[in-house]
BAKOL-254935 format. One line per 5 residues: number of its first residue (from 1); for each residue x, y, z of C-alpha. Coordinates in steps of 0.05 Angstrom, whole numbers. Example, Ala and Ser with C-alpha at 12.3 -4.5 7.8 and 13.67 -1.06 7.14 Angstrom:
1 = 246/-90/156; 273/-21/143
//
This chain:
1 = 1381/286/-962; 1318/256/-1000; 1267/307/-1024; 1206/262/-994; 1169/290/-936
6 = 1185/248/-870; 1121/277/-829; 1056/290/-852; 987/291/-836; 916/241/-844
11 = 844/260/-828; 801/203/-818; 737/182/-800; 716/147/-744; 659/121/-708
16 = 658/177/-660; 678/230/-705; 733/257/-741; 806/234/-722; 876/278/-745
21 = 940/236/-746; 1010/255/-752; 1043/198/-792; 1113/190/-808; 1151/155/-863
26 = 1190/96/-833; 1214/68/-903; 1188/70/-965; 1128/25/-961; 1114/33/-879
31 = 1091/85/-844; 1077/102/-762; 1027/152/-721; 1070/195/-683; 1006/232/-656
36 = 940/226/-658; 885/264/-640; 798/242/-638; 734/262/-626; 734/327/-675
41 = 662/342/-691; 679/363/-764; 738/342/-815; 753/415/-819; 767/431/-737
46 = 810/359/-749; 848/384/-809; 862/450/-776; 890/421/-714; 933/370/-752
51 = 963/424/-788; 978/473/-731; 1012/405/-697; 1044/376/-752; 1085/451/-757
56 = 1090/448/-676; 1121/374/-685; 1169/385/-741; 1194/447/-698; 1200/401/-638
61 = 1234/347/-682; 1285/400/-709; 1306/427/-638; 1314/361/-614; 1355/342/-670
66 = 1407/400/-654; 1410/384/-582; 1424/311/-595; 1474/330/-645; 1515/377/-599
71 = 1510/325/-547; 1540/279/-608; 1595/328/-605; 1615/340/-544; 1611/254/-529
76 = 1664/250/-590; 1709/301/-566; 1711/283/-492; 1728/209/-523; 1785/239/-562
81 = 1810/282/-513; 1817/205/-471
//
């Protein structure tokens, strides 16, 4: 598996206020928001929610990942069991 970090985190600032981002690393030169939140009065209260969601994210990412593979599973041995 690569060492880079797939997920991560971007404050920014934007007309209204402060904006978190959870971006994610689609190849090497592209990225994606996966989540975005606005409207954070300071770029501290946005960096400490992106942080507490990026961990909440990478945990949802990791369960889902297990589920999907044991569904994997169970879909290739009910096709060799055919």
């Amino acid at each position: 598996m690569a060492n880079g970090k797939k997920f991560d985190y971007r404050v920014v600032e934007k007309r209204n206020g402060w904006a978190a981002e959870i971006i994610r690393q689609v190849s090497a030169r592209r990225t994606t928001i996966s989540k975005r939140e606005m409207g954070f009065e300071t770029e501290a209260a946005a960096t400490e929610w992106a942080e507490k969601a990026l961990a909440e994210f990478v945990q949802n990412q990791i369960e889902r990942n297990k589920r999907k593979a044991l569904q994997r599973k169970a879909n290739e041995e009910a096709a060799d069991a055919e």
